[in-house]
C-alpha positions in Angstrom: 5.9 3.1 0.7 8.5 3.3 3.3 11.2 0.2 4.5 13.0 1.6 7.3 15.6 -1.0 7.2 16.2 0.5 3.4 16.8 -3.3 1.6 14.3 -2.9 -0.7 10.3 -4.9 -0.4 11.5 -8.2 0.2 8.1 -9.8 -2.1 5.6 -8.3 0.1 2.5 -6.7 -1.9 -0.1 -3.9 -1.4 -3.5 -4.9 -2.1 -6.7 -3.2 -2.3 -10.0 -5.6 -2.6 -13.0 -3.5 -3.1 -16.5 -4.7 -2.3 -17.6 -3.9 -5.5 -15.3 -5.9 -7.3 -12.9 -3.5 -8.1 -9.4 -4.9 -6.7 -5.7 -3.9 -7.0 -3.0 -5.5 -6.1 0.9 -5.2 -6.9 4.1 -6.3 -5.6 6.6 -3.8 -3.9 9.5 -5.1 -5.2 8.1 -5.0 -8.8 6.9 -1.4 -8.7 9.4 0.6 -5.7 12.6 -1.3 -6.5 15.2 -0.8 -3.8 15.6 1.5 -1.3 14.1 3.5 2.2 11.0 4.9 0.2 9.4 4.7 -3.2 5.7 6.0 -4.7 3.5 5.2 -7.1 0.2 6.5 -8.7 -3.1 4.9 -9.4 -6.9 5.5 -9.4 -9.1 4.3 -7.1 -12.7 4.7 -7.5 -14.9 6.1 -4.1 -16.5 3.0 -2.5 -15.2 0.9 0.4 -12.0 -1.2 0.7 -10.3 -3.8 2.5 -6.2 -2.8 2.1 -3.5 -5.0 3.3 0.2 -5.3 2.8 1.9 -8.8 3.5 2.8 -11.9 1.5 7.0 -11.1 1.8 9.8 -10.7 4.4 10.8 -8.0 6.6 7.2 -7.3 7.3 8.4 -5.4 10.5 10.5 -2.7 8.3 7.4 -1.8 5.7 4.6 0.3 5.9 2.8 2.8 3.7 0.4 6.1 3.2 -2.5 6.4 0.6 -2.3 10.1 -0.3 -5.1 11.6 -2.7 -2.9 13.2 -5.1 -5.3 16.3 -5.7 -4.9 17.9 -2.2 -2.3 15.8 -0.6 -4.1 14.5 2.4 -3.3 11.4 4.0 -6.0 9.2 3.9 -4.6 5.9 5.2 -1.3 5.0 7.3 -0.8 1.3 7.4 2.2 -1.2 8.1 2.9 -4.7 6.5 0.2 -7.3 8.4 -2.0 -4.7 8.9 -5.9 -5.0 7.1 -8.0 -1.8 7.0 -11.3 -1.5 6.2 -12.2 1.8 5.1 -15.1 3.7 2.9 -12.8 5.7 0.6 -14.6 9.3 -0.6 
């Protein structure tokens, strides 16, 4: 999770909604406290995903990767009030 302007989240979230009913969903602020750039781990079973990040301020300063932690590949680059769709292997 990045914030260029380095403030902190300002209340937005990161969501995940999978079509499968498996969902995840937790606010910035709550999880990457203040600062340019923060991280946190989670599991995320292989199906297919609609991820957004929104819901705060200072959407124009936030924006995010989804690593997989085993090799380190991005999988996903996405900025506040963006929605991706995407089959996650």
């Amino acid at each position: 999770m990045y914030d260029s302007y380095g403030d902190g989240w300002n209340d937005n979230e990161w969501k995940a909604e999978g079509f499968d009913e498996i969902n995840f969903t937790t606010s910035l602020s709550d999880i990457c406290g203040f600062g340019s750039s923060s991280s946190f781990s989670f599991c995320m079973p292989e199906g297919c995903y609609r991820i957004s990040c929104g819901a705060g301020g200072g959407k124009s300063e936030v924006s995010w990767d989804l690593v997989d932690e085993t090799s380190g590949a991005v999988l996903l680059i996405g900025r506040a009030n963006n929605t991706i769709t995407q089959q996650l292997k």
